[in-house]
Backbone as a chain_set.jsonl record, in Angstrom:
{"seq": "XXXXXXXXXXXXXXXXXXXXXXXXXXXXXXXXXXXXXXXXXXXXXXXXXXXXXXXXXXXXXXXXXXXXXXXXXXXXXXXXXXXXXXXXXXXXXXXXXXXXXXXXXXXXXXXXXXXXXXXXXXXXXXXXXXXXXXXXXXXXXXXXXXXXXXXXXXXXXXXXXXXXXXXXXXXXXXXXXXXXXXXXXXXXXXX", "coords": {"N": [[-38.627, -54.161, -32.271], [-40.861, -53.492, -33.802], [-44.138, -52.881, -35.322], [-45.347, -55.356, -35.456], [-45.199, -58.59, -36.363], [-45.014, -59.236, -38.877], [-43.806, -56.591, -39.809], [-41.409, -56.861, -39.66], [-40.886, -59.375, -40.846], [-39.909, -59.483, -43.692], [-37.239, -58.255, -43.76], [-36.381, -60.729, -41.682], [-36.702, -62.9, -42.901], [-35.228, -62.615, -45.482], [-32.543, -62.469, -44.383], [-32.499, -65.131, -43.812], [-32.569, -66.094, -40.936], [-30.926, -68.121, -38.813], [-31.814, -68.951, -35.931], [-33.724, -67.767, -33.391], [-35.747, -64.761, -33.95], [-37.139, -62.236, -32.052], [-40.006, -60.576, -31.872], [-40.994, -57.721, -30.432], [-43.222, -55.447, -30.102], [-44.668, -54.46, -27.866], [-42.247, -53.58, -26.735], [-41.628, -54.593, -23.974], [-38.755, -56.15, -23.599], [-37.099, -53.401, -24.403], [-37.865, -52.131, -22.039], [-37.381, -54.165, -19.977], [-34.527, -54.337, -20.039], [-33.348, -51.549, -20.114], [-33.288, -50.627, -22.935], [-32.332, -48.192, -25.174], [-31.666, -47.472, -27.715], [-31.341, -48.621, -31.338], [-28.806, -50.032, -32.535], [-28.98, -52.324, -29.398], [-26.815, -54.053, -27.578], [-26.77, -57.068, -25.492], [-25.6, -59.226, -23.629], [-26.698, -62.14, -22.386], [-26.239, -64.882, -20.239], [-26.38, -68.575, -20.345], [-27.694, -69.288, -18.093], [-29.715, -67.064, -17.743], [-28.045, -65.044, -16.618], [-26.888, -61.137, -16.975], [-24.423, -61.129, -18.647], [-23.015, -59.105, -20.063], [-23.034, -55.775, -19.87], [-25.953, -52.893, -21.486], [-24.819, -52.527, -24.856], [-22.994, -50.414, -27.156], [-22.768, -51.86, -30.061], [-21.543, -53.054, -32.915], [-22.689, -55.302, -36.107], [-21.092, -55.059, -38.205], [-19.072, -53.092, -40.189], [-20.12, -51.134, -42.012], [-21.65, -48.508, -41.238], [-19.576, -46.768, -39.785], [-18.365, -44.791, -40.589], [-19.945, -43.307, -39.719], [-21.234, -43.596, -37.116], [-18.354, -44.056, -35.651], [-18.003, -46.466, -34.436], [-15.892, -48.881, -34.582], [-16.509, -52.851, -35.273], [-14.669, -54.888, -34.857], [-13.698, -55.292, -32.556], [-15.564, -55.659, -30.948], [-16.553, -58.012, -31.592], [-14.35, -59.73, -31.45], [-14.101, -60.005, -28.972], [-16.851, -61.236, -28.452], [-16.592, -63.894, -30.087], [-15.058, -64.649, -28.093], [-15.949, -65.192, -25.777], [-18.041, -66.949, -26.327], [-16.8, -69.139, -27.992], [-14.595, -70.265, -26.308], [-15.335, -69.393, -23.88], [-14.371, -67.335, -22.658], [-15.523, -64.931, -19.861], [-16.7, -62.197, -20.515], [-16.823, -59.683, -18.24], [-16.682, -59.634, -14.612], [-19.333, -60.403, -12.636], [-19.688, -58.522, -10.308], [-18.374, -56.25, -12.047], [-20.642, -56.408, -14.171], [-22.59, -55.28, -12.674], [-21.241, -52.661, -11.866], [-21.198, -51.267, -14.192], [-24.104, -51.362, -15.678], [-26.368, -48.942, -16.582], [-28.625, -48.012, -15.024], [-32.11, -46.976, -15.528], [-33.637, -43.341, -14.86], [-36.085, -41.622, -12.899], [-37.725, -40.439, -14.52], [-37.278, -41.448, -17.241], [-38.141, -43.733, -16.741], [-41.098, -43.093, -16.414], [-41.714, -42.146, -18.825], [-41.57, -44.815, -20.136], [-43.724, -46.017, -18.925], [-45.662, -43.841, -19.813], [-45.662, -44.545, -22.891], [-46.199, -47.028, -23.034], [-48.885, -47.003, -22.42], [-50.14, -45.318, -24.482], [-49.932, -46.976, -26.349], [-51.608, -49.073, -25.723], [-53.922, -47.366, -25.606], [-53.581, -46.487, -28.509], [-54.126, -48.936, -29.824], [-56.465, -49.65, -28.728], [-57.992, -48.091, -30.654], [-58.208, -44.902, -29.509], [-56.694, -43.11, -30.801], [-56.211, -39.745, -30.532], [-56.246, -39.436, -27.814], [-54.114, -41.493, -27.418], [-51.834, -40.262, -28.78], [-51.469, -37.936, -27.094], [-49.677, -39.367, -25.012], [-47.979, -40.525, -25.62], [-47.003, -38.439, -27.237], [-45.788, -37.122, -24.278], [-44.227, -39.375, -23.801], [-41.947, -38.991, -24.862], [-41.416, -36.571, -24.394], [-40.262, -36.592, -21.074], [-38.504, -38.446, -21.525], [-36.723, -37.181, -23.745], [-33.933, -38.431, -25.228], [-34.38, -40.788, -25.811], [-34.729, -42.987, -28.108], [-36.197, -45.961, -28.662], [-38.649, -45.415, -27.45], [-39.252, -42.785, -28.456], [-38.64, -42.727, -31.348], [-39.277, -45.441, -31.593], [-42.301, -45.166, -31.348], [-43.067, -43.311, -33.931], [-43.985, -44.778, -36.228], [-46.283, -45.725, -35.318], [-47.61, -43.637, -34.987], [-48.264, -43.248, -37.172], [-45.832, -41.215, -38.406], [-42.936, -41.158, -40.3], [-40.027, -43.01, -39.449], [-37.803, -42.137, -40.774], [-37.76, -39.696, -40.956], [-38.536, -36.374, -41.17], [-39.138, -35.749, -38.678], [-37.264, -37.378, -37.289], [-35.187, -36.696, -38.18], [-35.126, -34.04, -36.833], [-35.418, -34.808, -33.675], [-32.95, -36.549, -33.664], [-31.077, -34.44, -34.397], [-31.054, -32.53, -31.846], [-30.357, -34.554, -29.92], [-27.757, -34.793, -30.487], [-27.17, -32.641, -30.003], [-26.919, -32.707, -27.795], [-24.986, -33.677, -27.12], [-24.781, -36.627, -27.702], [-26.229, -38.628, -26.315], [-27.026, -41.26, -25.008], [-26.021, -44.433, -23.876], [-22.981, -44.35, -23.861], [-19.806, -46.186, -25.373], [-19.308, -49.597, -24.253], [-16.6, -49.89, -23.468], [-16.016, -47.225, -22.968], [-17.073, -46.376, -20.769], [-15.945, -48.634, -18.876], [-13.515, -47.563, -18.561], [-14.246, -45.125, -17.063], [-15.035, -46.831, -15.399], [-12.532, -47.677, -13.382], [-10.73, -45.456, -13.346], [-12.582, -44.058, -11.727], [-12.178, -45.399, -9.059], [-9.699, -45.534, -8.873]], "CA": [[-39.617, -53.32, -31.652], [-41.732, -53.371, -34.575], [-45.689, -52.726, -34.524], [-46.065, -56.28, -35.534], [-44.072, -59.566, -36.666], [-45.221, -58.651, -40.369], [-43.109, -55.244, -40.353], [-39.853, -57.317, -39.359], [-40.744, -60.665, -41.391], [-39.05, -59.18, -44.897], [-35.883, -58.227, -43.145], [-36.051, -61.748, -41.073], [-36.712, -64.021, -44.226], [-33.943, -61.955, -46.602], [-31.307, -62.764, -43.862], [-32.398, -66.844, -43.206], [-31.387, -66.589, -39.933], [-31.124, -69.756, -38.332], [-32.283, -68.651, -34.876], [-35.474, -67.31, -33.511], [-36.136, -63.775, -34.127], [-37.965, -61.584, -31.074], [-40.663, -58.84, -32.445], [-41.037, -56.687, -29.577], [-44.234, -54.526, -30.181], [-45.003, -53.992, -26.541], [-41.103, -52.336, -25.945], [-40.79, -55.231, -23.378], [-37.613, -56.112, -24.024], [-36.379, -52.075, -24.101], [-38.152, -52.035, -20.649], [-36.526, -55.06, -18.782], [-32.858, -54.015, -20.474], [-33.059, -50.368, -20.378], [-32.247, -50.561, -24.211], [-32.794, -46.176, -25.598], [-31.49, -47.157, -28.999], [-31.126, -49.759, -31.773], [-28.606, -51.618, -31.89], [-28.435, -52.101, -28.408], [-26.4, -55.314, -27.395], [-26.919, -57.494, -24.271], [-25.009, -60.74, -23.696], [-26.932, -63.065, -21.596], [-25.618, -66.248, -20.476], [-27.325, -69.757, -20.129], [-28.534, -68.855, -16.601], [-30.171, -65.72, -17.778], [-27.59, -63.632, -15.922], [-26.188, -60.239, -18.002], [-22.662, -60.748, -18.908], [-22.059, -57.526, -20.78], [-24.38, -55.213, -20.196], [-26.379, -52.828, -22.725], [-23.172, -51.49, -25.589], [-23.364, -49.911, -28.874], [-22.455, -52.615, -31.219], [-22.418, -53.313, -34.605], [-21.669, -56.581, -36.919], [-20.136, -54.859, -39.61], [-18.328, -51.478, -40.505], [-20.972, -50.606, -43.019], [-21.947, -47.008, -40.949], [-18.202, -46.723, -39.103], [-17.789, -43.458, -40.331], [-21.673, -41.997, -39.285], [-21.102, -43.225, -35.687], [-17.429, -44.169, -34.776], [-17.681, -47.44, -33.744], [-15.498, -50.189, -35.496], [-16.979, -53.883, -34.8], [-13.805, -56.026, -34.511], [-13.044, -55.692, -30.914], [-16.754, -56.016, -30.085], [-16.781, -59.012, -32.323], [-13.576, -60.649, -31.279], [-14.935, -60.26, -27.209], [-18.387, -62.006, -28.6], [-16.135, -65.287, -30.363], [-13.854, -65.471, -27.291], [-16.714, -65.774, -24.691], [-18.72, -67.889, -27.149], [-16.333, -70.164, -28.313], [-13.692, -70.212, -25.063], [-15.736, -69.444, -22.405], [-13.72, -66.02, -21.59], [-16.195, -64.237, -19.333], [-15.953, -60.231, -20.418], [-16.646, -59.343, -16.863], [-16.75, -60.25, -13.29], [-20.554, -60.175, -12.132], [-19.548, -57.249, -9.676], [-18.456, -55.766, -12.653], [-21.648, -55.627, -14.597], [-23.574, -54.504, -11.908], [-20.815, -51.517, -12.034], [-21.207, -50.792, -15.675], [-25.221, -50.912, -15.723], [-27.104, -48.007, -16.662], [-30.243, -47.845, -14.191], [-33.291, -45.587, -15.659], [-34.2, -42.443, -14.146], [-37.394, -42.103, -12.679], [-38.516, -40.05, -15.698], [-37.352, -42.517, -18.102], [-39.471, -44.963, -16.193], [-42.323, -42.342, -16.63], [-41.762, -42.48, -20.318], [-42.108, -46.225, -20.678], [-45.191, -46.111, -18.446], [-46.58, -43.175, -21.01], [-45.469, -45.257, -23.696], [-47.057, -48.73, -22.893], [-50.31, -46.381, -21.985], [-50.123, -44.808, -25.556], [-49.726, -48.18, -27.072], [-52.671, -49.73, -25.259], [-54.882, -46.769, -25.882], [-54.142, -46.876, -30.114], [-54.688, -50.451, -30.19], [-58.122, -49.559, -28.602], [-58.753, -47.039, -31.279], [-58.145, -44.127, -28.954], [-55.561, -42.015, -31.124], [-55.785, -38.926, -29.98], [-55.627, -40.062, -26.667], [-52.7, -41.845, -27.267], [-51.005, -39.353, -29.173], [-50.819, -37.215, -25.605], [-49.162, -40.587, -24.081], [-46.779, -40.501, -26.543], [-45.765, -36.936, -26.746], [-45.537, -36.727, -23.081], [-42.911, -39.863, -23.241], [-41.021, -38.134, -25.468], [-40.889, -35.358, -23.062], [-39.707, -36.99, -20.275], [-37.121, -39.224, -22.018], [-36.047, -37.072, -24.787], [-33.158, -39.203, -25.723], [-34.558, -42.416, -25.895], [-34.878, -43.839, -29.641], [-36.966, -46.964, -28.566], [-39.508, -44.209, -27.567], [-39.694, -41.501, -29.79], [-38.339, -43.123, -32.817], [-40.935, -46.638, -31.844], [-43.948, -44.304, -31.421], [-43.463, -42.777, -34.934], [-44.542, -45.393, -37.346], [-47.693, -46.111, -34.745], [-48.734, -42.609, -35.223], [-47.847, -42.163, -38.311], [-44.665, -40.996, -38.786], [-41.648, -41.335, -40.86], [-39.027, -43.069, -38.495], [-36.694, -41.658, -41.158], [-38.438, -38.53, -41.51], [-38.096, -35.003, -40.595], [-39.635, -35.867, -36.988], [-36.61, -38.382, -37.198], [-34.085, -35.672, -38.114], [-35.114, -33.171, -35.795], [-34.618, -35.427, -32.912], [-31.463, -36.386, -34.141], [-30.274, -33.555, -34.05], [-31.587, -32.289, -30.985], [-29.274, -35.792, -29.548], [-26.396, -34.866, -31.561], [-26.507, -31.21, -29.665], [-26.699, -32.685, -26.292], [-23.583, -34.673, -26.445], [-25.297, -37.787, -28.129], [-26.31, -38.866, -24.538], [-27.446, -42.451, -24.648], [-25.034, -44.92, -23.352], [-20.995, -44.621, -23.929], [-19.557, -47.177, -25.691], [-18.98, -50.072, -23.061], [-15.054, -49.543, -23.116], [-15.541, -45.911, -22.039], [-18.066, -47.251, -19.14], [-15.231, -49.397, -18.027], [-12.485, -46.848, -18.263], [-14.289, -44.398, -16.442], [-15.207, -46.878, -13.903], [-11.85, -47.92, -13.329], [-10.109, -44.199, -13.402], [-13.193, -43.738, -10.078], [-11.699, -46.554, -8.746], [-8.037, -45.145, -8.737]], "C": [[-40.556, -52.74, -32.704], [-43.251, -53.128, -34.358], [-46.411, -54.054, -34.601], [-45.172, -56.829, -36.679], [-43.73, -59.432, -38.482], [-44.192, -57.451, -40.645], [-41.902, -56.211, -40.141], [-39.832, -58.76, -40.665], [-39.951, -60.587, -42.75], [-37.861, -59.137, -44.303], [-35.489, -59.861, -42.693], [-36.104, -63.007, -42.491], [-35.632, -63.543, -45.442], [-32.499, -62.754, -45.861], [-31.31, -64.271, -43.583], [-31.935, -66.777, -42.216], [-32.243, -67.739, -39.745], [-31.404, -69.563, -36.776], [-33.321, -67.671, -34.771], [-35.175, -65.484, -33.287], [-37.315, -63.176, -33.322], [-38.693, -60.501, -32.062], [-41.1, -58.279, -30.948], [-42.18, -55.528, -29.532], [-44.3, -53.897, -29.001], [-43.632, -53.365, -25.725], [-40.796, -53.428, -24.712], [-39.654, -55.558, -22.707], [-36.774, -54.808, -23.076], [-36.707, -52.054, -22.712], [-37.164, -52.485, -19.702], [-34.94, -54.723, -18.631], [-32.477, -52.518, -20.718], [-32.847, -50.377, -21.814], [-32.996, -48.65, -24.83], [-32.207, -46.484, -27.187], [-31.359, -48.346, -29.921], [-29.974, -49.647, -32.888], [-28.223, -51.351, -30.354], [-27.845, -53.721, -28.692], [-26.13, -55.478, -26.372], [-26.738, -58.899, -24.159], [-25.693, -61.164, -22.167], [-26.554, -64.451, -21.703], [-26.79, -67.432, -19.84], [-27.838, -69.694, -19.088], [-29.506, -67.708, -16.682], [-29.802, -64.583, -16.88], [-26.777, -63.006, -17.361], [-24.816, -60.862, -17.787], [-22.044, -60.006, -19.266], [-23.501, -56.797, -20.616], [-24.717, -54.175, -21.439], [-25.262, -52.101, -23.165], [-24.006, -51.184, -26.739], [-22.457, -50.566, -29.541], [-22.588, -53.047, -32.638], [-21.899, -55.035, -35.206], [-21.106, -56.345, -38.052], [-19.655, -53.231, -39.427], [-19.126, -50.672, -41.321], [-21.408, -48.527, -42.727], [-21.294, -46.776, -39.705], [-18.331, -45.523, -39.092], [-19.028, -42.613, -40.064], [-21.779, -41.986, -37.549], [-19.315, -43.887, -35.157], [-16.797, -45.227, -34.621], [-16.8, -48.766, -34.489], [-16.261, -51.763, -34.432], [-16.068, -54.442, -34.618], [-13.867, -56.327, -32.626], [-14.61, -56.243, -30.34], [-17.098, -57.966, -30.464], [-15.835, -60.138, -32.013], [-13.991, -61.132, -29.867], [-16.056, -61.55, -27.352], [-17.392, -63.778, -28.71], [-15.663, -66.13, -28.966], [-14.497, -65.504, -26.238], [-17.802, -67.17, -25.228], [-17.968, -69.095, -27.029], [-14.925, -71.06, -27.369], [-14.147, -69.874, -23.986], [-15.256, -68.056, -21.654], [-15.088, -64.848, -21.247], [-16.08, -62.719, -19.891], [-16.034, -59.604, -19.338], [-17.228, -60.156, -15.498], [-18.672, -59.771, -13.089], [-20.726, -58.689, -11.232], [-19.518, -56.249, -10.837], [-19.575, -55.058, -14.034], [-22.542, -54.954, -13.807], [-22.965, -53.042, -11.784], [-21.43, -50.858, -13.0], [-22.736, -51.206, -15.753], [-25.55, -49.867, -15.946], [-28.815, -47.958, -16.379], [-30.826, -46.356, -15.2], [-33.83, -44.769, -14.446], [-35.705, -42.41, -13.621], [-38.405, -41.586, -13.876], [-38.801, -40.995, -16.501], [-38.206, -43.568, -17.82], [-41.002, -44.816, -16.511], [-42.571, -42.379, -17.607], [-42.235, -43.438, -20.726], [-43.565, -46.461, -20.219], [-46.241, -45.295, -19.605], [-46.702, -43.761, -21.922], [-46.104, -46.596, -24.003], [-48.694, -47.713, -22.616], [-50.822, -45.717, -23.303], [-50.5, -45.753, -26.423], [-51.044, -48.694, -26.922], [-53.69, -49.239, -26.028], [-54.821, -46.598, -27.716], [-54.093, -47.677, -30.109], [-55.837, -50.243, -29.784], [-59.083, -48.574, -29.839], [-58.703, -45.96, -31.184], [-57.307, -42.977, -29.519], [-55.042, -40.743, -30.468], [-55.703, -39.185, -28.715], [-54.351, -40.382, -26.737], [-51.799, -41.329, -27.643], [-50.395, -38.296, -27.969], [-49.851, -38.031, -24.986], [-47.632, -40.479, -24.69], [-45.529, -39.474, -26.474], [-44.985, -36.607, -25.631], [-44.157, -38.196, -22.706], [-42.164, -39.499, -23.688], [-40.533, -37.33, -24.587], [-40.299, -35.698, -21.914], [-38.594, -38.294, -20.561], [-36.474, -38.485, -23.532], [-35.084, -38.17, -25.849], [-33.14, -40.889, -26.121], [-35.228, -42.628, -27.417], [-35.913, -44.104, -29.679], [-38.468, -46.285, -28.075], [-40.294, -43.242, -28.064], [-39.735, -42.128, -31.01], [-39.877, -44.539, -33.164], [-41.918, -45.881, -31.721], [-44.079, -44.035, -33.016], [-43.859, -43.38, -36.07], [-45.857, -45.992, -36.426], [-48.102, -45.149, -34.844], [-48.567, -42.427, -36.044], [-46.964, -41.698, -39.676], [-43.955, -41.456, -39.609], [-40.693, -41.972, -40.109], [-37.816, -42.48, -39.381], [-36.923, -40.661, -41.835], [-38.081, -37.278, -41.054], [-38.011, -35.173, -39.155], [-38.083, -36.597, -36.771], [-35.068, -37.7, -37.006], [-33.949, -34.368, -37.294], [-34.897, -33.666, -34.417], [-33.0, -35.64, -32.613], [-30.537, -35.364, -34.053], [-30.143, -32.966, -32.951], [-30.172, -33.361, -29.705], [-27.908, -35.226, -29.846], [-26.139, -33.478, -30.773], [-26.76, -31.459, -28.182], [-25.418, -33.602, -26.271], [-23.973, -36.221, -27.099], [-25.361, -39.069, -26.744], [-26.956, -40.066, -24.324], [-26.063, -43.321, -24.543], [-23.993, -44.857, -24.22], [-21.028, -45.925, -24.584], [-19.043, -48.288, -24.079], [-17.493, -50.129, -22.462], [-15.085, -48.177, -22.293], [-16.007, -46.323, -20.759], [-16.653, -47.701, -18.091], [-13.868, -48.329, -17.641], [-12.958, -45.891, -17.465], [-14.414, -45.093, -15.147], [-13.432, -47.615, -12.941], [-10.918, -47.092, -12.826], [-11.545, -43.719, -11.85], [-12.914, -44.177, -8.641], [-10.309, -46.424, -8.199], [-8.067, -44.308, -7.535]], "O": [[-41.018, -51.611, -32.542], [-43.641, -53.171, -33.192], [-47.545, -54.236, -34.156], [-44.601, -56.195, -37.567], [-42.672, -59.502, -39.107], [-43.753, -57.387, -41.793], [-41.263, -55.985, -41.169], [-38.796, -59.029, -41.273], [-39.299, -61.595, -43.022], [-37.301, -60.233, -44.323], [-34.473, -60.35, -43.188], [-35.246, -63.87, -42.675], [-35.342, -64.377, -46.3], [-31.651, -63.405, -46.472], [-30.269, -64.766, -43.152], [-30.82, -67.288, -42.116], [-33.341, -68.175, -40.094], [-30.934, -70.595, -36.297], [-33.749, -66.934, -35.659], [-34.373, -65.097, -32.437], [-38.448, -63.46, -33.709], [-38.103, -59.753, -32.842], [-41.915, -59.097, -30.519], [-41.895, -54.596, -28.781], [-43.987, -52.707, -29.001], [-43.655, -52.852, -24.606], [-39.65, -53.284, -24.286], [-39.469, -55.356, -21.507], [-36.206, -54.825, -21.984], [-35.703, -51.942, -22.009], [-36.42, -51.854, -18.952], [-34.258, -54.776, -17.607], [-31.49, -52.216, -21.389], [-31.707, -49.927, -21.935], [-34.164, -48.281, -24.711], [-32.368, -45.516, -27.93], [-31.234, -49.363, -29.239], [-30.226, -49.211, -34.011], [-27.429, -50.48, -30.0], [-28.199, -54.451, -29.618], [-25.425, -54.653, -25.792], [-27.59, -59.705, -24.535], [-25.35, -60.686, -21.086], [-26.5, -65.125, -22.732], [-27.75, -67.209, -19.102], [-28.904, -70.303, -19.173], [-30.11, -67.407, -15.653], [-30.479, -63.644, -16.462], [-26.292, -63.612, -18.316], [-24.294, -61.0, -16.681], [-20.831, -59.888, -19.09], [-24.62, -57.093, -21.036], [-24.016, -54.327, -22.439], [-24.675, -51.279, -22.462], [-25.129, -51.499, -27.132], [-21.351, -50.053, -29.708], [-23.601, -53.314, -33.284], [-20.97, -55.717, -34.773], [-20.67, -57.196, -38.827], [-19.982, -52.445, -38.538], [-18.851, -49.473, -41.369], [-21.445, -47.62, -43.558], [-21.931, -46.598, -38.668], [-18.428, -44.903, -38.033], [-19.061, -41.389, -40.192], [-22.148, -41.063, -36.824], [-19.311, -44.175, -33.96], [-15.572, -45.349, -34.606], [-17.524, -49.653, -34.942], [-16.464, -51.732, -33.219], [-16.441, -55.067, -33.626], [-14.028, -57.286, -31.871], [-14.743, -57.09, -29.457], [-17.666, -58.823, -29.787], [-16.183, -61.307, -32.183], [-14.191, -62.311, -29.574], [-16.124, -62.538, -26.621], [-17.419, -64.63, -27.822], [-15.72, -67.324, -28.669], [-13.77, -65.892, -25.323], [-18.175, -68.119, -24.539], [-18.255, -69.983, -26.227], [-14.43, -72.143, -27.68], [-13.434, -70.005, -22.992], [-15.563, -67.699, -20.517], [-15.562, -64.096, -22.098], [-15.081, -62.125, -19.485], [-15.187, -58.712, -19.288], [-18.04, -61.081, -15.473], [-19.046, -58.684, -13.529], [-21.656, -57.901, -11.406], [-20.41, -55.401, -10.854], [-19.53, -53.979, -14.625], [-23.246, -54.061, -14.277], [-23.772, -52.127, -11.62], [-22.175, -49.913, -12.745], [-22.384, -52.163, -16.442], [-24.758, -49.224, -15.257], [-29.797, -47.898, -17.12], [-30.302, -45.275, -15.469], [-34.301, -45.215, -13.399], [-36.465, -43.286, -14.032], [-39.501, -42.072, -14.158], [-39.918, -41.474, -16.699], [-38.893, -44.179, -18.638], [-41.85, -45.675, -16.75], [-43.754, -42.657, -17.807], [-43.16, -43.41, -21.537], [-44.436, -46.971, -20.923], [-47.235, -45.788, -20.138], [-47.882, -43.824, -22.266], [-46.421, -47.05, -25.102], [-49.668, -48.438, -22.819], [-52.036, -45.515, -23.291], [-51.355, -45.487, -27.268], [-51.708, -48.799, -27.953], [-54.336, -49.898, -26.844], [-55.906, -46.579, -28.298], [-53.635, -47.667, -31.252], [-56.631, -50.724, -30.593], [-60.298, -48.396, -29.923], [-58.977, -45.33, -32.205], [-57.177, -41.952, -28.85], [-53.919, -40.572, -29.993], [-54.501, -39.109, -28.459], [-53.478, -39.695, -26.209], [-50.725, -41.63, -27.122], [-49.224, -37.924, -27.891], [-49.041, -37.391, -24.316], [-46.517, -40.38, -24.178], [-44.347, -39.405, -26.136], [-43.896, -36.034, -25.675], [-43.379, -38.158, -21.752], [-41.17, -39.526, -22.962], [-39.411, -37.364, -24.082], [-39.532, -34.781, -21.621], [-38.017, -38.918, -19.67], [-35.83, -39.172, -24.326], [-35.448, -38.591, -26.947], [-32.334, -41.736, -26.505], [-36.401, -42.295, -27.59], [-36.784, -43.43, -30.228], [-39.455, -46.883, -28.503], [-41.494, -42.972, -28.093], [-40.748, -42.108, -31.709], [-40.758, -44.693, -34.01], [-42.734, -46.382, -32.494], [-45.11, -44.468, -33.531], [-44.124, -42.642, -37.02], [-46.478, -46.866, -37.03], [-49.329, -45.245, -34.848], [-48.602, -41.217, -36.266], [-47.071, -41.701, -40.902], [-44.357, -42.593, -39.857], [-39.998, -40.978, -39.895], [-36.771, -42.312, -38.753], [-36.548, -40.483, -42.994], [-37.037, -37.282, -40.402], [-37.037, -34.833, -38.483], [-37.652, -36.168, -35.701], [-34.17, -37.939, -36.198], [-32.894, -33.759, -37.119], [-34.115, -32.95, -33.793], [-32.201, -35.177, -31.798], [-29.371, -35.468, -33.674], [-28.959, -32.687, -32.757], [-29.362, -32.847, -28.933], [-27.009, -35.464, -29.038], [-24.978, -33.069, -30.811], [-26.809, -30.512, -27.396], [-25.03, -34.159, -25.244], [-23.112, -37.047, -26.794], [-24.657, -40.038, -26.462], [-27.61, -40.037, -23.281], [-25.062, -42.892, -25.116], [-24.12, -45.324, -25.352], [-21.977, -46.702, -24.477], [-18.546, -47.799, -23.064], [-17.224, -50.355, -21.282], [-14.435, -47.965, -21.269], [-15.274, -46.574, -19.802], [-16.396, -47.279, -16.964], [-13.326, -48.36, -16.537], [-11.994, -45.479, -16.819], [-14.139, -44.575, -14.064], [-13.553, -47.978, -11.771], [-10.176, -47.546, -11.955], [-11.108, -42.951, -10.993], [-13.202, -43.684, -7.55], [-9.857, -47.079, -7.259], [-7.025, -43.818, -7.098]]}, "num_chains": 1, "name": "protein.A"}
């Protein structure tokens, strides 16, 4: 969700991957998949239906102890639908474990793509209202706040970056549950 294939192309040429690499400028993507933070992770299968919907995953342990999450289990799930075919859930079941956007959040992306438009026309301050105001109505969304701040500007790992952050961090860190809790809560509703 870069502002353009150039900001990602160092990262993408360091790592050689061997598969194609999405740049995302237009948030797209975050749109169609709800995604509020990065990394989100979203297993689609050869039909283009979800199979897992959006989790907080990582591929390594590298920043375990900043959020929590160890990668094995997410990583062993990935091999053993990959390379065995084991489904991670029933189709009913992702449509359980989804996280639909609010109508705000919807309002956000609309401000957001309207922000976007209007500084690519030149319009800044204009779009700087578009911006702020998705902020405001999605607080918690990353792909939002955090993608706006190197189009206006910003630091994404700047004060603006840490005051958010924290802001997150004192509501409960309120973007999606890991997908295990998802399932245990929907399971324990279920009982």
């Amino acid at each position: 969700m870069d502002k353009s294939p150039d900001d990602a192309r160092p990262f993408i040429e360091a790592a050689r991957a061997a598969h194609p690499s999405l740049i995302d400028p237009e948030h797209r993507v975050a749109d169609l998949y709800r995604i509020v933070n990065v990394p989100t992770v979203v297993w689609i299968d050869e039909q283009g239906h979800i199979a897992r919907p959006n989790d907080v995953a990582f591929g390594t342990d590298q920043f375990k102890d900043f959020h929590g999450i160890p990668s094995a289990p997410h990583l062993a799930a990935l091999r053993a639908w990959v390379k065995e075919g084991k489904a991670p859930l029933t189709p009913d079941a992702v449509k359980k474990l989804q996280s639909l956007p609010t109508a705000d959040e919807q309002l956000a992306r609309a401000e957001f793509a309207l922000g976007w438009y209007l500084h690519r026309a030149g319009k800044t301050a204009a779009a700087e209202r578009h911006f702020v105001r998705a902020g405001e109505l999605a607080p918690h969304d990353f792909t939002i706040r955090r993608g706006s701040m190197p189009i206006r500007g910003l630091d994404p790992m700047g004060p603006a970056f840490f005051e958010m952050y924290t802001a997150w961090a004192q509501a409960g860190k309120p973007y999606y549950e890991p997908l295990n809790s998802r399932r245990e809560s929907a399971v324990e509703s279920e009982s």
